[in-house]
MINU-100597 format. One record per residue (C-alpha): residue number from 0; x, y, z; chain. Coordinates in steps of 0.2 Angstrom, whole numbers, plus 5000, padded with zeros to 4 digits. Example, Ala and Ser with C-alpha at 12.3 -4.5 7.8 and 13.67 -1.06 7.14 Angstrom:
BEGIN
   pos      u      v      w   unit
     0   5062   4978   5039      A
     1   5068   4995   5036      A
***
This chain:
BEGIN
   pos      u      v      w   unit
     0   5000   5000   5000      A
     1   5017   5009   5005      A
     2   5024   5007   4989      A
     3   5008   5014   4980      A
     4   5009   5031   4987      A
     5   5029   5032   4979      A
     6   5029   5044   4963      A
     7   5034   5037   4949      A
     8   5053   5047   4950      A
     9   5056   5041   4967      A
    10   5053   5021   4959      A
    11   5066   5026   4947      A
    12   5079   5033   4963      A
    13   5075   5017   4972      A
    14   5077   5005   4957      A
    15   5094   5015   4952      A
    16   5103   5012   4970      A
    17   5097   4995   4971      A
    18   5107   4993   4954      A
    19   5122   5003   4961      A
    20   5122   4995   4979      A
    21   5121   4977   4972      A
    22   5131   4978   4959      A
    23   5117   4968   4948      A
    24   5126   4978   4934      A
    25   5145   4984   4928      A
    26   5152   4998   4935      A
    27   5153   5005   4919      A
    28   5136   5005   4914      A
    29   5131   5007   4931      A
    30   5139   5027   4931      A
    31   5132   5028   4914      A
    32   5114   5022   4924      A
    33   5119   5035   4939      A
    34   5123   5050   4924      A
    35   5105   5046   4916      A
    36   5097   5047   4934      A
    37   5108   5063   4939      A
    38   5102   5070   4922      A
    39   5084   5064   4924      A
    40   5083   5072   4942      A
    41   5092   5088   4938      A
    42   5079   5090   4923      A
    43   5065   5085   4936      A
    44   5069   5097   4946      A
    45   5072   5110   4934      A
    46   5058   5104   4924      A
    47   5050   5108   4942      A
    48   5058   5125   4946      A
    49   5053   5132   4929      A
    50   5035   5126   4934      A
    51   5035   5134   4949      A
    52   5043   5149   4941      A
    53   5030   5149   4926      A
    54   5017   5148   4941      A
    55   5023   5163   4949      A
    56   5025   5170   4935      A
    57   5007   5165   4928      A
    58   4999   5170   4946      A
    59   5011   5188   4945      A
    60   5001   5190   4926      A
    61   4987   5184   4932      A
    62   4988   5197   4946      A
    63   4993   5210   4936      A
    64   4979   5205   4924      A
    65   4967   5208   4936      A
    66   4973   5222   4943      A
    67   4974   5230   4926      A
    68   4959   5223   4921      A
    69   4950   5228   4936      A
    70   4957   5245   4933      A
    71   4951   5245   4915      A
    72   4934   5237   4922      A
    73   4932   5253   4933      A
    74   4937   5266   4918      A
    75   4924   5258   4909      A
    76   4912   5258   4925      A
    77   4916   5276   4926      A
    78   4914   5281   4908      A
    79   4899   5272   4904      A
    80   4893   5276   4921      A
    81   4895   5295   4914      A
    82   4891   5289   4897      A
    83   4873   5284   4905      A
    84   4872   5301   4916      A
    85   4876   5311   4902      A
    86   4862   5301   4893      A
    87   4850   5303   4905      A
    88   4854   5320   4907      A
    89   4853   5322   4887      A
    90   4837   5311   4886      A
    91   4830   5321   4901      A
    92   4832   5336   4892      A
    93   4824   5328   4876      A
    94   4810   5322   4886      A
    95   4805   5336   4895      A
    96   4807   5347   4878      A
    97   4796   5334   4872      A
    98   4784   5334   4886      A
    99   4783   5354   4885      A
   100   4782   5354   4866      A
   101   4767   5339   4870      A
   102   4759   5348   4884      A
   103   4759   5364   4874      A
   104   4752   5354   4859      A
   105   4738   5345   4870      A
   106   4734   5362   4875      A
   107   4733   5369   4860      A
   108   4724   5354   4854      A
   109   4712   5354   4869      A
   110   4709   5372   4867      A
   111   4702   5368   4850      A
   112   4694   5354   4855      A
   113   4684   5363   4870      A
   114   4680   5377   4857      A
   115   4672   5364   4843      A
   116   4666   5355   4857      A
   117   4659   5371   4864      A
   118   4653   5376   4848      A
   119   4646   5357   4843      A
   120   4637   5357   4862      A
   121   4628   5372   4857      A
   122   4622   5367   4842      A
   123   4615   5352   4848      A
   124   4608   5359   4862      A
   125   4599   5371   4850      A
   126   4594   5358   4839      A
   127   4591   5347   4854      A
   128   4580   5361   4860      A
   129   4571   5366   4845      A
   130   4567   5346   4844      A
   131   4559   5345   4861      A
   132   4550   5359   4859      A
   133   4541   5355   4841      A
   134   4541   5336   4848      A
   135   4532   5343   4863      A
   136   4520   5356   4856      A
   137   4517   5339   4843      A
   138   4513   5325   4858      A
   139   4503   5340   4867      A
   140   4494   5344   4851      A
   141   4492   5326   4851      A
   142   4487   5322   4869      A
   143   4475   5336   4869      A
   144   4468   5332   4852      A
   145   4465   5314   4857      A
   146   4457   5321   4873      A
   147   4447   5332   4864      A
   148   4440   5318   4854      A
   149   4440   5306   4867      A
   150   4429   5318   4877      A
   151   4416   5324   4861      A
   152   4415   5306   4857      A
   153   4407   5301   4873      A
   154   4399   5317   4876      A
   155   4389   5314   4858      A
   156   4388   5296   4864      A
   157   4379   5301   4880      A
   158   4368   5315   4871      A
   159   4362   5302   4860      A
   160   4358   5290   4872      A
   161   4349   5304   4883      A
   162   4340   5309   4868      A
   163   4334   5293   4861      A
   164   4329   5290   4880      A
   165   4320   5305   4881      A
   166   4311   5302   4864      A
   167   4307   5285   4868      A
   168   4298   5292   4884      A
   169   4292   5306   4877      A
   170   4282   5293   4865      A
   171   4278   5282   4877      A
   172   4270   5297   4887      A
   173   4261   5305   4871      A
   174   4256   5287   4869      A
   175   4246   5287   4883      A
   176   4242   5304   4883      A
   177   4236   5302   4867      A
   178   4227   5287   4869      A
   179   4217   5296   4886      A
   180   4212   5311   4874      A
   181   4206   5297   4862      A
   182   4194   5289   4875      A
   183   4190   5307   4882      A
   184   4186   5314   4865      A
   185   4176   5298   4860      A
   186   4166   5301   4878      A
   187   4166   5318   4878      A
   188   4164   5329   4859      A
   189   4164   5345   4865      A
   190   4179   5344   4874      A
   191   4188   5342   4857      A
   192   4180   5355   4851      A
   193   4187   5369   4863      A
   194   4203   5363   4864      A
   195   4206   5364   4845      A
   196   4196   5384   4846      A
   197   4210   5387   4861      A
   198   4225   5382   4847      A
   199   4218   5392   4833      A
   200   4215   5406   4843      A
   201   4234   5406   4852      A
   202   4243   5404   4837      A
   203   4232   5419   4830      A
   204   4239   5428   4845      A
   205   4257   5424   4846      A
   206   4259   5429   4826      A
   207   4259   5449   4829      A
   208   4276   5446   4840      A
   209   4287   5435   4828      A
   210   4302   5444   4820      A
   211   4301   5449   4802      A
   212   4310   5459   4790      A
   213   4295   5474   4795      A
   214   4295   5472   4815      A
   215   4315   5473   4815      A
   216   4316   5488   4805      A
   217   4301   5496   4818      A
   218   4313   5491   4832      A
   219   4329   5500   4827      A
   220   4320   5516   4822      A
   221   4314   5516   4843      A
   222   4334   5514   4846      A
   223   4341   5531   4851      A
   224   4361   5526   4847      A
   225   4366   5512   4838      A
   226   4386   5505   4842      A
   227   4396   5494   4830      A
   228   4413   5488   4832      A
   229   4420   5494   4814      A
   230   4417   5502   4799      A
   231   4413   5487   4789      A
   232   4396   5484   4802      A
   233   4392   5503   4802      A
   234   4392   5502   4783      A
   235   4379   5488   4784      A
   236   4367   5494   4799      A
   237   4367   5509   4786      A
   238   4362   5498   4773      A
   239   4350   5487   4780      A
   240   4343   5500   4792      A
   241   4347   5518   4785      A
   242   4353   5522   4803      A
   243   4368   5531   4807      A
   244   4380   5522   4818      A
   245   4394   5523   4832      A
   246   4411   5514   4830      A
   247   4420   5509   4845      A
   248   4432   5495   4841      A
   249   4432   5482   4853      A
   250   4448   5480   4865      A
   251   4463   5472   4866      A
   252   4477   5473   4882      A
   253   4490   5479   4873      A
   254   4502   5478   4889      A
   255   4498   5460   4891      A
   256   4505   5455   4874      A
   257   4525   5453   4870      A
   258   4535   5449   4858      A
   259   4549   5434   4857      A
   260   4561   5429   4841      A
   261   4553   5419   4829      A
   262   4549   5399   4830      A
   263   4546   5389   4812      A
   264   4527   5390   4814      A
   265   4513   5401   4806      A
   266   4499   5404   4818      A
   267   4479   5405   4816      A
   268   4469   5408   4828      A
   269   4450   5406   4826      A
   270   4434   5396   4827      A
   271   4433   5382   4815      A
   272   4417   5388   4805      A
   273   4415   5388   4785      A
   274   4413   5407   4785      A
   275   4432   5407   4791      A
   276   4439   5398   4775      A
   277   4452   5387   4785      A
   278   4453   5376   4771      A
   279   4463   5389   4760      A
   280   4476   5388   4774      A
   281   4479   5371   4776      A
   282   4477   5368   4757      A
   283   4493   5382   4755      A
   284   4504   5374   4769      A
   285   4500   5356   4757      A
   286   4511   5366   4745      A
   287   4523   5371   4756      A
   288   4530   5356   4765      A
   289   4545   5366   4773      A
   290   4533   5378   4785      A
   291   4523   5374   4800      A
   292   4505   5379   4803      A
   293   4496   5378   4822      A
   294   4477   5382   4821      A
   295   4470   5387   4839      A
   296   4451   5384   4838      A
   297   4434   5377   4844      A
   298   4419   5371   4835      A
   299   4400   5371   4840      A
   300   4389   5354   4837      A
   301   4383   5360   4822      A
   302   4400   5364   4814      A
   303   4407   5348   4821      A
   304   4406   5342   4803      A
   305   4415   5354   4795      A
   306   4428   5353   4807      A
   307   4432   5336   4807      A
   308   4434   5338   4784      A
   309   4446   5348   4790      A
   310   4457   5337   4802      A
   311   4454   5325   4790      A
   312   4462   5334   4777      A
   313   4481   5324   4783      A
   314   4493   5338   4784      A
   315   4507   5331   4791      A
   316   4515   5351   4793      A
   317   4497   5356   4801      A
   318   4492   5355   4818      A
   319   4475   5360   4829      A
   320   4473   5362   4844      A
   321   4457   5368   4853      A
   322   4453   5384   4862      A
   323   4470   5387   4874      A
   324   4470   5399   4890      A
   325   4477   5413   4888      A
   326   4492   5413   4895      A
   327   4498   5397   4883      A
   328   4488   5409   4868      A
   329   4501   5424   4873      A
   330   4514   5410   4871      A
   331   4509   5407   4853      A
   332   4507   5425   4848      A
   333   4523   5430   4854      A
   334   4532   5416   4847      A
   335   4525   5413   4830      A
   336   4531   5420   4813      A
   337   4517   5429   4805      A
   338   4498   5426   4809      A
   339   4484   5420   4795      A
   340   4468   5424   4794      A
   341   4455   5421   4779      A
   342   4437   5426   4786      A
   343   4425   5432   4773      A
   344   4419   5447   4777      A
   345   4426   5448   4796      A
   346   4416   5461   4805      A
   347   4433   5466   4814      A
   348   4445   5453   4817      A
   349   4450   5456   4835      A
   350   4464   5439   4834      A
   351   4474   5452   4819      A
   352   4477   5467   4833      A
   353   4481   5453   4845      A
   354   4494   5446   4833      A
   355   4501   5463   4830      A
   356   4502   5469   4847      A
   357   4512   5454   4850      A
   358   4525   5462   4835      A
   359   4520   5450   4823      A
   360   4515   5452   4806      A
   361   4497   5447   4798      A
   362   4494   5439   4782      A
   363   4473   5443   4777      A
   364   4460   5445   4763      A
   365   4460   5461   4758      A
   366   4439   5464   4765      A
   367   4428   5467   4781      A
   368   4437   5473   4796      A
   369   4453   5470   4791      A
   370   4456   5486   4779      A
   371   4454   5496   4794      A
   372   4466   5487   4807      A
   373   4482   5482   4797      A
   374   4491   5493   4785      A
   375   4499   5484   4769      A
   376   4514   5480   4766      A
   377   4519   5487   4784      A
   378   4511   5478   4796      A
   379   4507   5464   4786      A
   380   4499   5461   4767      A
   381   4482   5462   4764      A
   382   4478   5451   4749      A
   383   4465   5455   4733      A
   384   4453   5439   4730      A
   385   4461   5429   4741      A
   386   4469   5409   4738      A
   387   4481   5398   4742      A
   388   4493   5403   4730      A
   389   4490   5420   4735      A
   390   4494   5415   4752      A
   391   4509   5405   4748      A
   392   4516   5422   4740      A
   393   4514   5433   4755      A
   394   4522   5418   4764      A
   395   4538   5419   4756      A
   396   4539   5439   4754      A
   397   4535   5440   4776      A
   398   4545   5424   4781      A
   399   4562   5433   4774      A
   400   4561   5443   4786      A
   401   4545   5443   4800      A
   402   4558   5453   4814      A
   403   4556   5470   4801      A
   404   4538   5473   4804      A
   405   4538   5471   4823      A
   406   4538   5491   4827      A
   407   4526   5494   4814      A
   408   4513   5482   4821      A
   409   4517   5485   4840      A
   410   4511   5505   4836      A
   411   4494   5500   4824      A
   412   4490   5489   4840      A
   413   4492   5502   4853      A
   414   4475   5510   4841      A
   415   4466   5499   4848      A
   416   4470   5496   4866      A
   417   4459   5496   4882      A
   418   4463   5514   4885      A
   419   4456   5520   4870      A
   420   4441   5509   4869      A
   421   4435   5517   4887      A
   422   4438   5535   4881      A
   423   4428   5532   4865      A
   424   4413   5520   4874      A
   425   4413   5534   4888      A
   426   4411   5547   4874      A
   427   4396   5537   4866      A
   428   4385   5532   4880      A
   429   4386   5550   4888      A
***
C-alpha cells in the first residue's frame, strides 16, 4: 500500500541504488545508469523550478491581469457610468422638451377641441332644444287632440243615448196621453171641440210678435244710438237700416301682449266655422312642406262636421289644437312668425290686433274689418281675391324677414287698446 503512494521518479531513485548498491550491473554502465538518473533528476527538478517559476510568474500576470483589468473594468464603469448620466441627462432634456412641446400641443389641441366641442354642444343643444320643443307642442297637440276627441266622442255618445231616452219616453208618454184624449174625445165631443178653438185662437195671437224683416226695422228706428265695432258693420246697419251708427272698436290689452324671436310655425287663431275659409290655409301649407302651421280653435255641434273635413284633410305640417287659456295663447302669439287669417267678410277681426300687438306680422283678405286694422305692406299684406297661391306668396315675401315689421305692428295695435276703447265707449254712452 506503501509502495503505491511512491511517485513514479522516486521508483526510478529506488530501482537506480538497488542497481548501484548490488552491483546487479558493471560499473561501467552502472555510472552511465547513475549519469541518466543525475540528468533525469536535475531535469525533474528544473523541469519543476521552471514550473513553479512559470506559476509565479502565471499568478504575477494573472495578478497583474486583474489588477489592470480591474482598473480597466472601473474606467469603463466610470465612463459608461458618465456615458449613461450624460444620457439621462441628454434624454432628460429631450424628454421634458418633448413633454413641454406635448403639453403645449395637447393644450393647443384641447383648446380647440373645447372650442368645437363648445361650439358642437351648442348646436346640439339648440337643435336638441328646438326638437323637444316641436316634439312637445306635437305630443301636446296630440294628447289634447286625442282628449278632445276622446271627450266629444262620449259626450255625443251620451247626448244620443239621453235623447233617444227622452224620445222614447216622450212617445211612450204621448202614447198614453194620446190614447186618454182618444177615449176622452170619444166620451166627451165637445171637449175636442174647445181645445182645437184654444189652438187656433193662440197661434192667431202669438203671430203679431214673431220677428220679420218689417218688426226689426220698427225696432231699430225706437233705438236712440246704435254702436258697431267697425266700419265694415256701420256700413251695413246703414244699409240694411238707413241708421247712422257709432264705431267703437272692441279692445285688446296691449300691455299683456309681448314679443319673442321667431319659431318655424305660422299661427291661426279662430273658430273652426265655414265662413272662416280654413281650408285655403291648410290647402297652402299642402304646398309648402318646409313651413309649420298651428290652428288654435273650437267648434260648436253643428260645425262639428266641417271641422272634422278639416282634420281630415292629413297635413302632416298642420296642427290644431282647441281653444287654449290665455296665458299658453300669449305664448303662441309671441312666438310665431306671422299670423293668417282668411274670414270672409270679418266684421273686425280682433285675433289680427292681437297678433300685431304681439310684433307680429298678419297675412289677410284684403275685405271686412281687416282694411281698417292692418296697414299693407307694413304691418302685414292684405291680399286682393284671396287663395292659396296667393297665400303662399305673402308667405315667402314675410318669412324673409318677419323681425322688420315688429315696430310697425306694436304701434297699429296700441290704436286699439283698452285705454282707447273706454275713452271712445265713455264718449258714446254719455
Amino acid at each position: 500500500m506503501k509502495n503505491q503512494n511512491k511517485t513514479i521518479y522516486s521508483r526510478f531513485v529506488a530501482l537506480k541504488k538497488c542497481f548501484i548498491k548490488k552491483q546487479i550491473i558493471p560499473d561501467k554502465f552502472a555510472r552511465i545508469i547513475d549519469a541518466f538518473f543525475n540528468g533525469l533528476h536535475n531535469s525533474f527538478i528544473i523541469s519543476k523550478d521552471l514550473a513553479r517559476d512559470a506559476i509565479i510568474k502565471s499568478k504575477d500576470v494573472t495578478r497583474d491581469s486583474i489588477i489592470k483589468s480591474s482598473a480597466i473594468t472601473k474606467d469603463a464603469i466610470i465612463k459608461s457610468r458618465d456615458l449613461a448620466r450624460d444620457s439621462v441627462i441628454k434624454s432628460s432634456a429631450i424628454t421634458k422638451d418633448a413633454i413641454i412641446k406635448s403639453r403645449d400641443m395637447a393644450r393647443d389641441s384641447a383648446v380647440r377641441s373645447k372650442d368645437l366641442t363648445k361650439d358642437a354642444i351648442i348646436k346640439s343643444r339648440d337643435i336638441a332644444r328646438d326638437s323637444i320643443i316641436k316634439s312637445s307642442a306635437i305630443t301636446k297637440d296630440a294628447i289634447i287632440k286625442s282628449r278632445d276627441m276622446a271627450r266629444d266622442s262620449v259626450i255625443r255618445s251620451k247626448d244620443v243615448a239621453r235623447d233617444s231616452i227622452e224620445r222614447s219616453k216622450d212617445l211612450t208618454e204621448n202614447a198614453i196621453k194620446n190614447a186618454g184624449l182618444i177615449k176622452i174625445y170619444a166620451a166627451f165631443p165637445f171637449v175636442f171641440i174647445k181645445n182645437l178653438i184654444f189652438s187656433i185662437s193662440s197661434e192667431i195671437r202669438l203671430r203679431k210678435f214673431a220677428v220679420t224683416e218689417k218688426t226689426d226695422q220698427e225696432a231699430v228706428l225706437d233705438l236712440q244710438k246704435i254702436i258697431v265695432n267697425s266700419e265694415n258693420v256701420k256700413q251695413r246697419v246703414k244699409t240694411f237700416y238707413g241708421r247712422d251708427s257709432i264705431v267703437v272698436n272692441p279692445p285688446v290689452e296691449t300691455c299683456k301682449m309681448e314679443y319673442k324671436n321667431e319659431k318655424n310655425y305660422w299661427l291661426s287663431v279662430n273658430r273652426l266655422t265655414p265662413e272662416k275659409r280654413i281650408e285655403m290655409q291648410i290647402l297652402a301649407f299642402k304646398k309648402m312642406p318646409g313651413e309649420t302651421l298651428v290652428v288654435i280653435g273650437g267648434y260648436d255641434d253643428c260645425h262639428a262636421e266641417y271641422a272634422q273635413k278639416l282634420k281630415g284633410m292629413n297635413q302632416d305640417n298642420v296642427f290644431f289644437t282647441n281653444f287654449v287659456d290665455d296665458k299658453d295663447l300669449l305664448v303662441f302669439y309671441s312666438e310665431c312668425k306671422g299670423f293668417i287669417a282668411t274670414s270672409k267678410d270679418e266684421d273686425f277681426g280682433m285675433n289680427v290686433v292681437e297678433a300685431m300687438a304681439s310684433g307680429k306680422p298678419v297675412i289677410a283678405p284684403n275685405e271686412g274689418g281687416y282694411k281698417e286694422t292692418i296697414i299693407n305692406s307694413k304691418t302685414g299684406i292684405l291680399i286682393d281675391d284671396i287663395n292659396e297661391d296667393k297665400i303662399i306668396e305673402a308667405i315667402n315675401i314675410i318669412g324673409q324677414n318677419p323681425k322688420q315689421y315688429k315696430n310697425a305692428c306694436i304701434e297699429q295695435a296700441k290704436k286699439f287698446d283698452t285705454k282707447i276703447f273706454i275713452e271712445k265707449i265713455r264718449k258714446a254712452i254719455l
